[in-house]
N, C-alpha and C positions, 0 to 999 in steps of 0.2 A: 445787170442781169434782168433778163425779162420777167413779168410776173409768171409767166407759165414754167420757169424755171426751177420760182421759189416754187411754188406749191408743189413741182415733183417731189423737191429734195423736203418737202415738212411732210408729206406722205411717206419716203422712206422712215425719215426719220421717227414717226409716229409707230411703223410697221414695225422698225427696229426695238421699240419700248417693248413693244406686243410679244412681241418672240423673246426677249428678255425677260417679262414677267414668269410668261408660258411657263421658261424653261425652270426658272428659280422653283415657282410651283411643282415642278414637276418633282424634285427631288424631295419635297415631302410626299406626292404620289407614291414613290420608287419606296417609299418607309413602310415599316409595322402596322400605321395608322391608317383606319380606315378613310376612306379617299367620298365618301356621300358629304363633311362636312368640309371639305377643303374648297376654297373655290378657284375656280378657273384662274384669275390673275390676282394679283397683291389688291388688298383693299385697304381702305384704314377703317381700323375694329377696336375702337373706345373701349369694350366691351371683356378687356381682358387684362386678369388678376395675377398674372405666372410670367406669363411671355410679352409683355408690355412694350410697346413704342408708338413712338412720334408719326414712324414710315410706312408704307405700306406694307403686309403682312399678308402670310398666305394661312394663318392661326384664326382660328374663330374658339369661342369658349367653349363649345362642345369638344374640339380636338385635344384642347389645354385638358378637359378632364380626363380623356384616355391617356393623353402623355403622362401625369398626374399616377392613374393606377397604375401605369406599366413602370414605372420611376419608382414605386412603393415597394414594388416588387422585384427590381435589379437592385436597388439599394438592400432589401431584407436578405436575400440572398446572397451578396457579396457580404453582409457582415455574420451571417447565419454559416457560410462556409467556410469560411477562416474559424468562429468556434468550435467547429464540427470536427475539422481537422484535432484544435488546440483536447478538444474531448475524446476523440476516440485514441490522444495518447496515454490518456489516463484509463479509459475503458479497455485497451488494450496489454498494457502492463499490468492493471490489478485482476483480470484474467490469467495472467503468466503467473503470477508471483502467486496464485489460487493456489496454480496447478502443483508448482512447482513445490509450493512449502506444504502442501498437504499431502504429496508423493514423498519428500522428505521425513514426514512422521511416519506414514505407515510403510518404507524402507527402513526404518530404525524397529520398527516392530516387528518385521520380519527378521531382520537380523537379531534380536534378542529373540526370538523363538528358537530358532535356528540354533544359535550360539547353546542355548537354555537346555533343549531339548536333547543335546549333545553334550551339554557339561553335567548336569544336573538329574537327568533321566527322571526317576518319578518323583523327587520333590518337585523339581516343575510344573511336573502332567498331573499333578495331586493340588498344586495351585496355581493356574495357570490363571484364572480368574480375576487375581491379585494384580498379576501385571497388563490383562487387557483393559480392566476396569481404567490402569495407569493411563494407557496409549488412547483410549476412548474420549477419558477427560481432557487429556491433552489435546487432541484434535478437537472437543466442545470448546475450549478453552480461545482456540485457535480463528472460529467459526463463528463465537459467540460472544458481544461485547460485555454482555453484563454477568457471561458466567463467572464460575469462581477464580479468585486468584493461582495465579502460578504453585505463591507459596505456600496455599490452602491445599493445593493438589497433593503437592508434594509432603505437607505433611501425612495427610490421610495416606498417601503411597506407602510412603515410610512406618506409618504404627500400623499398618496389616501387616508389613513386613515383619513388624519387631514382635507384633503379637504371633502370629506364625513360626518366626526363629523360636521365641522363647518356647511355645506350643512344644516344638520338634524337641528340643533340648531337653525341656522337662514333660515328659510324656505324661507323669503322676498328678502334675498338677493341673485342677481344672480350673481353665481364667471363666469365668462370667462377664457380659455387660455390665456387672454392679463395680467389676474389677479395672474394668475399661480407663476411666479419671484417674486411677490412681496409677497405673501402667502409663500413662501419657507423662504426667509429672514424672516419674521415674525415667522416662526415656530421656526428659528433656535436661535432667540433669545429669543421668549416664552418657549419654550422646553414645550410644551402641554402635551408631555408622558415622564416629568423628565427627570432621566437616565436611561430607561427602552430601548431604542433603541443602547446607546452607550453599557449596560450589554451582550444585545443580543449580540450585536458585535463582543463581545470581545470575547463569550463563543461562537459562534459558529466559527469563527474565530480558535480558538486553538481546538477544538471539530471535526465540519465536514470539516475546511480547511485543520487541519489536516491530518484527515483522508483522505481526496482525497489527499493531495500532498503521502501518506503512498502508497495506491493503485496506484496508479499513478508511484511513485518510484518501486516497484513490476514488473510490467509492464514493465518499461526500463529496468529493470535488467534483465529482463526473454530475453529481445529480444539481450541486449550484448550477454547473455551465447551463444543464439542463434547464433549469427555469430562468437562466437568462435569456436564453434561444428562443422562450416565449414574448421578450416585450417586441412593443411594435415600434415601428418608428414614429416621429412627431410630425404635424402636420408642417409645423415650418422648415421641416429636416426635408418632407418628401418635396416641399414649394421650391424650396432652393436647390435641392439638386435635379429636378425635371427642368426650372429653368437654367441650367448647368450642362445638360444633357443634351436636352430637345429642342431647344427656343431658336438653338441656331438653324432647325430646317424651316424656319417661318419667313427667315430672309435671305438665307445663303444659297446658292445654286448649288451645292454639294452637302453633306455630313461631314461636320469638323470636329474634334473630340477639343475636352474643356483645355486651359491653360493650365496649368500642375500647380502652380501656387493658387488657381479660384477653387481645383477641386479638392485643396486640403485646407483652405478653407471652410469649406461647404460642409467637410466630412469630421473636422475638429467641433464645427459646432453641432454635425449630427450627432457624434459623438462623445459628447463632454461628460455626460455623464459614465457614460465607459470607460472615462480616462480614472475617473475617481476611484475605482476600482484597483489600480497598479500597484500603488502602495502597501495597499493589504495584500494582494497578491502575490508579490515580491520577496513580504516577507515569509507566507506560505511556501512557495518556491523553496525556499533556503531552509525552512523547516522540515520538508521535505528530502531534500537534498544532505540534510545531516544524518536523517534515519538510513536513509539509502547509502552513505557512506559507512556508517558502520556495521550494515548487513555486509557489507562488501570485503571488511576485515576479518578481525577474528573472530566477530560474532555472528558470521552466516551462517544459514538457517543451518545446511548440513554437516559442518565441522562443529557444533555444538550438539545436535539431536543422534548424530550417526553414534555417540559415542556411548549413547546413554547405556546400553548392556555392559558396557566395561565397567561401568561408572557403580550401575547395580549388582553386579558382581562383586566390586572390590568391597562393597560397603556389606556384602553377604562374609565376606571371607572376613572380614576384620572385625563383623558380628562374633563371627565363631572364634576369634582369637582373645575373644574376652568371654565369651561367654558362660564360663563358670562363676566368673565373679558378676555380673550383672546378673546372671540366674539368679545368686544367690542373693543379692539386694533386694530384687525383686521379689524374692517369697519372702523373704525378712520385712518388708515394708508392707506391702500388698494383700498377699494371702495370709501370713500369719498363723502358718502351720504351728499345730503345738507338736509333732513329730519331729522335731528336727533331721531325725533319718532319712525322712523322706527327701529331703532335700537331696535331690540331684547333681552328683556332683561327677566331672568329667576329672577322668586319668590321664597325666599328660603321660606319653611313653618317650621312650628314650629319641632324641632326635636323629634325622639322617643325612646323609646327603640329596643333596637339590639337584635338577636339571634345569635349565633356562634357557629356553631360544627367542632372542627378542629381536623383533622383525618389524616395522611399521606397519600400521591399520589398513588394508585397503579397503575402500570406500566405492559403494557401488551407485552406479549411477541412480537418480542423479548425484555429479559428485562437487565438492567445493567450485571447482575451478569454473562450473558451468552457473553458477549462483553467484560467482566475483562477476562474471563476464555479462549476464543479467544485469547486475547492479550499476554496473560501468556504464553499458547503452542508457538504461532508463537514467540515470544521471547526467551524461551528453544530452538526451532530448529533451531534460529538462531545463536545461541553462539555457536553451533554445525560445523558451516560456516567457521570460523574464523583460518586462519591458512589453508584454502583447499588448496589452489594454490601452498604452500611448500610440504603440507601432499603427494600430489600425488606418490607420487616416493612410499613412503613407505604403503600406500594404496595401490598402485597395487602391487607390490613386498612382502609385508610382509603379510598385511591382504588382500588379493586376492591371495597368496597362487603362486605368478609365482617364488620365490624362494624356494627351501628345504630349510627346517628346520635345525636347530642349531645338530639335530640329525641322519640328514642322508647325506649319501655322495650325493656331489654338485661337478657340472663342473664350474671348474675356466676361462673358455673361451679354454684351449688348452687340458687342460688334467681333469679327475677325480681326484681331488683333491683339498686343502684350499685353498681360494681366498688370495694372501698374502699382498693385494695392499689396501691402506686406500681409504677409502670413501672420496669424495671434500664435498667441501660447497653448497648452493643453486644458483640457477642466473645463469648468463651468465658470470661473469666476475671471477667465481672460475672455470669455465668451459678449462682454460687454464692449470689445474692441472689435468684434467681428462685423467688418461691412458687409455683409455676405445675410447678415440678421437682424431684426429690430429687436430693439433694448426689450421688447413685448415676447420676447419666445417664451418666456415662465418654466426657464430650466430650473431646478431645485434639483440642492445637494443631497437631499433624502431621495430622492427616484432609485437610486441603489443600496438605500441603506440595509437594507435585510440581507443581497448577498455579500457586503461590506462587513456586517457584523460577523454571517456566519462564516467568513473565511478568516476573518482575524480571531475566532474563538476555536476554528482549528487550528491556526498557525500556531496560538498557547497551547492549547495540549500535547500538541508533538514536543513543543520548546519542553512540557514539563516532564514527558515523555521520557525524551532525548536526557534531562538531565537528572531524570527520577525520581523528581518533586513528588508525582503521582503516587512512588510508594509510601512517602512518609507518613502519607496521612491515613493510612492502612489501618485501623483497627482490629482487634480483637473479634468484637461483636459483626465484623464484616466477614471476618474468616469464616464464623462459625454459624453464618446465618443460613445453611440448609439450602446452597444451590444447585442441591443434585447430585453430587458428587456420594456415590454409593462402591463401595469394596464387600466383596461377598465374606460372610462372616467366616471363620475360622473354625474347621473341624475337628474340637477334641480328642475326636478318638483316634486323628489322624497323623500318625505321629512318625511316618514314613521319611525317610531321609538319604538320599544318597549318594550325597555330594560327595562324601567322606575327604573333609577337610579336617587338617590338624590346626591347632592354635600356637602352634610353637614357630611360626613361621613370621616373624616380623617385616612386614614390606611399606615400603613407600614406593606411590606409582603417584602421577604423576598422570593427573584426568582433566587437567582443566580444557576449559573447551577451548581455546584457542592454539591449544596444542594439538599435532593429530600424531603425533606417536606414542606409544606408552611406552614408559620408562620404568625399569624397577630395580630396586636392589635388594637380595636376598640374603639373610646371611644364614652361610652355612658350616656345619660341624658333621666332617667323614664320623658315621658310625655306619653300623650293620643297615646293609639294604636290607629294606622289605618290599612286598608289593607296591604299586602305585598306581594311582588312578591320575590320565591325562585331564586333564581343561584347557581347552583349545578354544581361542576368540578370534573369533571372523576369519575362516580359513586358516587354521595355524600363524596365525598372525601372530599371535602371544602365545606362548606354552610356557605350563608351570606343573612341577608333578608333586602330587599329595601322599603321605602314607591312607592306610586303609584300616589302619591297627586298631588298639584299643576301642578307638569311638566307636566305629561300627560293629565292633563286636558287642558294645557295652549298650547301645541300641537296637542291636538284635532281642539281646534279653531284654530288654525293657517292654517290646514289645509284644515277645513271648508271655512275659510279665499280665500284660495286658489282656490278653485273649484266653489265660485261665479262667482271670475275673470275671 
């Protein structure tokens, strides 16, 4: 070969490097990156902390820094959106479950108006006061973590009542505040409404305490995510995944996404401390998930609250079926009349025959089945939860697609080609295996210790929630420490009544809240009909017929009685 040969063919050949280089450069042109620091063909650049090599390079240190923030910013974002998600399921449930159970109270409080206003006529519309004071508490109750307890409510519900029944029954006797102490002891050991106040108790207790400590947990866990959503990433976290990312347009003539095993390397040790997180999480989940189970059964909110008018009702009528002998203890203990006459006492008349149509409660929306159905979803999407804090890595990496695929060529961090380095463990403490890091990143197991603590000190209180720890340690001095809970005082002179309920009627019904039918068994003795006055609950759902007899006649004079004076 002549020399005029060679030197054509070392001129191609040289031309061919040229337009090779060009081209490689050009595909970091084609990029994000601004193109003033790129240079025209591959150089070699000492010069550089991220995107490092041997070979020639179209990277200069001013480019590594933009790649650097733009990397800061695809990584905060892939892990800021997958929380965002994991939050607004909790931000969106404890919305639902707001609406939901606080439209369930004030449905039970129309329906006892309703019901009240219809059975009762003006003893109700004479104290109606008694029972909004009830539905008010219970919705602060609902609303409010440090209001008063359930069974503080419920007592105070109960001695307006009792102070009012007895009021009605003995028109003669004036109770005073001084009287108050001793009418409470008296009640507690009369039990005037049975177990009708401790049933409530219990069922509304496991029912709407429930459910507010449920929403309430909701709440706190939406505001943890929340200030996780504030940390930022680590400088070695954003190092390794821009050179992960970016490094490969410095030599490659094209954009090749990472190999799947460097980028779940890269994002285990971004996020090792995230991982540390699962455990307490996990447990939360499941504490969760037990409250949610049992709103689901038979202590949903609605099959428990819907019933309360029944509940108050029956504890009225079984007031008055004792109510001569608890009168009478009562002014024997309490007031301390030296009249003995004066003592109040009801005539029972002769009994009659009963009518009984018993029918099931129906329940107006919202109704049980929409409150199971509720509980069900939010319980599917929460199982869904379980395990987030480890998934990440492979959530963004695998199903968010910032790895190629098992079928296409992947950069191993230096060159186009298999990743050949094994995957670590999760955490912080397998983070010393990670080639991906130097043993220098200064992860610490305290970087999430605050939302660590405060999820595992929720996950206890639901646990104790859930198994009623929280009541035992209930005191006295807690009941009665003045949280607002106020019942309008009781009008002596007001001694209006006109239920006209007899006491010769012995029933058992059958209120507990996981039941939604009333059941009752009456017994009855044919004598002479007299008039009767209907009580009709939740659209003739239950009917029961009363006489009208003696009582109210013997309360008419009473009150004639009165307005001479």
């Amino acid at each position: 070969m002549t020399w005029g040969c060679w030197w054509r063919c070392c001129c191609f050949a040289l031309g061919l490097l040229v337009c090779l280089a060009n081209a490689s450069c050009r595909a970091l042109r084609d990029s994000p990156f601004g193109t003033r620091s790129i240079p025209s063909a591959p150089i070699y650049n000492g010069n550089l902390s991220i995107c490092e090599t041997s070979s020639p390079t179209c990277c200069t240190h001013d480019l590594e820094q933009e790649m650097l923030a733009t990397t800061r910013n695809e990584v905060s974002n892939a892990i800021e959106d997958r929380i965002i998600v994991l939050k607004h399921i909790f931000d969106q449930n404890y919305h639902t479950f707001e609406k939901h159970n606080r439209g369930a109270i004030s449905s039970s409080r129309e329906q006892l108006h309703a019901m009240f206003t219809r059975t009762y006529g003006p003893f109700y519309q004479s104290h109606t006061q008694i029972f909004i004071s009830f539905f008010d508490n219970l919705q602060q109750f609902y609303t409010n973590q440090t209001y008063a307890s359930l069974k503080t409510i419920l007592e105070e519900f109960f001695f307006a009542l009792f102070r009012t029944m007895f009021s009605i029954l003995n028109p003669l006797e004036k109770v005073t505040k001084k009287d108050f102490e001793c009418l409470r002891r008296s009640m507690s050991s009369l039990e005037p409404f049975a177990d009708i106040p401790t049933k409530m108790s219990i069922q509304l207790e496991r029912s709407v305490g429930t459910a507010r400590s449920l929403t309430q947990a909701l709440r706190s866990t939406s505001q943890i995510l929340q200030s996780i959503l504030q940390r930022e990433i680590s400088s070695p976290c954003a190092n390794a995944a821009a050179r992960m990312t970016h490094c490969a347009l410095c030599t490659e003539k094209h954009p090749i996404k990472p190999c799947a095993n460097l980028c779940l390397n890269v994002f285990k040790g971004c996020l090792a401390g995230y991982a540390q997180l699962d455990e307490s999480w996990n447990l939360l989940v499941g504490s969760l998930s037990k409250l949610a189970h049992r709103l689901k059964g038979p202590y949903n909110v609605i099959s428990v609250v819907i019933p309360i008018a029944v509940q108050i009702s029956e504890s009225i009528m079984l007031f008055q079926e004792k109510g001569p002998i608890i009168s009478a203890k009562v002014i024997q203990k309490c007031l301390r009349k030296e009249k003995k006459d004066m003592i109040m006492k009801r005539e029972v008349g002769p009994t009659y025959a009963t009518a009984a149509t018993i029918t099931p409660l129906r329940f107006t929306e919202p109704n049980a089945s929409v409150s199971m159905h509720m509980m069900t979803s939010f319980n599917e999407r929460l199982k869904t939860t379980r395990g987030f804090w480890r998934a990440l890595p492979t959530s963004i990496c695998i199903s968010g697609e910032w790895a190629a695929s098992s079928e296409q060529h992947c950069w191993n961090g230096t060159h186009s080609r298999e990743y050949e380095r094994s995957v670590v463990g999760d955490g912080i403490r397998n983070q010393v295996f990670n080639p991906e890091f130097s043993s220098s990143q200064n992860l610490s197991s305290e970087d999430f210790i605050n939302e660590i603590l405060k999820i595992s000190m929720l996950s206890n209180q639901l646990s104790d929630i859930y198994d009623g720890r929280h009541l035992r340690n209930e005191t006295i001095e807690d009941e009665g420490s003045g949280m607002g809970i106020a019942y309008t005082p009781i009008d002596d002179e007001d001694g209006d009544d006109s239920s006209g309920m007899d006491s010769d009627l012995p029933i058992v019904l059958d209120i507990a809240g996981s039941h939604r039918d009333v059941e009752e068994i009456l017994t009855t003795v044919p004598t002479m009909q007299r008039p009767k006055i209907l009580l009709e609950v939740l659209d003739n759902g239950y009917q029961r017929r009363f006489p009208n007899g003696y009582f109210l006649v013997l309360l008419f004079f009473m009150f004639l009685s009165l307005r001479l004076f």
